[in-house]
Structure formats: structure tokens, C-alpha cells
Residue, then its C-alpha position, 0 to 999 in steps of 0.5 A: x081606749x080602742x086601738x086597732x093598727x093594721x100596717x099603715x091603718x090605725x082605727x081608733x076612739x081617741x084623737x091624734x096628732x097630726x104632727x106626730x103622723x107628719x113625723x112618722x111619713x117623714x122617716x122614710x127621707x131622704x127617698x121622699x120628695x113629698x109628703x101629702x096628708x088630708x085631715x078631715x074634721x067632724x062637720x054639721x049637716x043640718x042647722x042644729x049647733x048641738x050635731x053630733x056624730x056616732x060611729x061604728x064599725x065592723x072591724x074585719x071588714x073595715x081593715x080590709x078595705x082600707x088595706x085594699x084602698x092603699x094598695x090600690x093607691x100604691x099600685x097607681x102611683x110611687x108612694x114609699x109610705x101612707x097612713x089611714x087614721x079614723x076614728x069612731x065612737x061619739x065625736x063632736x062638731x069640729x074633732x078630727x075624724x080622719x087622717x090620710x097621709x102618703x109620701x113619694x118621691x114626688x109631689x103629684x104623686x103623693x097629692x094623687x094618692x092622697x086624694x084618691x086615698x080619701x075619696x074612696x074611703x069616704x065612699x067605700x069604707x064600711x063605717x056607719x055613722x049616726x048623727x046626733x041634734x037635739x031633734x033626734x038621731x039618725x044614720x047618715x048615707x055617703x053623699x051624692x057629690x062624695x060618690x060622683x068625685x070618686x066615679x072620677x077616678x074611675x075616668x082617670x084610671x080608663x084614660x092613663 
């Protein structure tokens, strides 16, 4: 079993409880208004109901975007505390691949940095993934859509 933990950043090839990361944002009370997490699952790119995913990385590195993807977040908006959780290794269709949470004082703050949380970690964080079929493996590049969502965070940096 591989645990990395860096501050609020844990890196991991076991699942986790979201309940348990929900309690952990919720220690910070009563200065907290709002908790806000985002768990994303392992989903299927292609039509191929055995799909897989592989993932790897290169720690150094990793922790010190994710590090920097907080900080940023907290540099924008009152969060008291957030969490990163992402794992890698093999996971199948359906598992829980990530977790974000942030808690703030209030709720718009707390969504906001979540969502920004996430946007830039699917687009930035180096992890490199390998999908699985029964047809063959290959890597698969951050999406289009994935980067065009966070260029938006760019227009609401500009404009506030």
C-alpha cells in the first residue's frame, strides 16, 4: 500500500471514505459556514464495458502542483481547510479516483474553490493515465472541453 501525504494532499493506491474526509473538513466548526467536496469516479471512454485505467506519477512533482493548485485557491477565496485525494495504480469502471474538499466561511466560497480546485488538477496535475479494453491499452491526454473550462478561470481572475 502507497501513502504519500503532503499537508492537505494525500496521493494513494487504496480507496477512501468520503465520509471520513467530510468529518476531517468538518473539525474546523464552528468557523465554517460550508463544506464543499467533489468526488470524481473512474468513468469509460470508449464503448468497451472491460475499460480500465492505469495511473502513475512522479511524486515530486505531483505534490508540488497540487500544493500550488491549493494555494492558489486559497489566495482567491477564504477557505479555512481543503483536501486533494487522488489515486493511482489499476482502478476499474465506477471506483473513486479523486476527491477535493474545501470548507469556508461561506458557501460561494467554498463551491468556488472546489470547482477551481478540480478544474486545474484535471488539466495541470502531472498524472499520466493508461486506459485498458479488451482491444489494447493506451495513454490518454487531458480533454479539450477539460482545458476550455479552466481557461475560464483565467476570464474570472481578469474580470474580479
Amino acid at each position: 500500500m502507497l501513502v504519500l501525504t503532503l499537508d492537505q494532499i494525500t496521493i494513494q493506491t487504496e480507496d477512501f471514505n468520503v465520509a471520513q474526509e467530510h468529518q476531517c473538513l468538518l473539525q474546523d466548526a464552528p468557523n465554517i459556514g460550508a463544506i464543499v467536496t467533489f468526488t470524481g469516479l473512474v468513468k469509460e471512454f470508449t464503448k468497451d464495458d472491460n475499460t480500465s485505467l492505469f495511473l502513475e506519477h512522479y511524486s515530486t512533482m505531483t505534490e508540488k502542483v497540487l500544493a500550488d493548485i491549493i494555494q492558489q485557491a486559497k489566495q482567491r477565496w477564504p477557505i479555512i481547510n481543503s483536501r486533494i485525494i487522488h489515486r493511482i495504480g489499476h482502478l476499474q469502471l465506477g471506483e473513486q479516483i479523486v476527491f477535493v474538499g474545501a470548507n469556508s466561511p461561506h458557501r460561494s466560497d467554498a463551491f468556488a474553490a472546489c470547482e477551481f480546485i478540480i478544474d486545474f488538477l484535471k488539466t495541470e496535475a502531472p498524472f499520466w493515465k493508461k486506459e485498458i479494453t479488451s482491444e489494447g491499452e493506451s495513454w490518454v491526454d487531458a480533454k479539450e472541453s477539460d482545458r476550455k473550462t479552466r481557461e475560464r478561470w483565467y476570464n474570472f481572475i481578469e474580470s474580479g
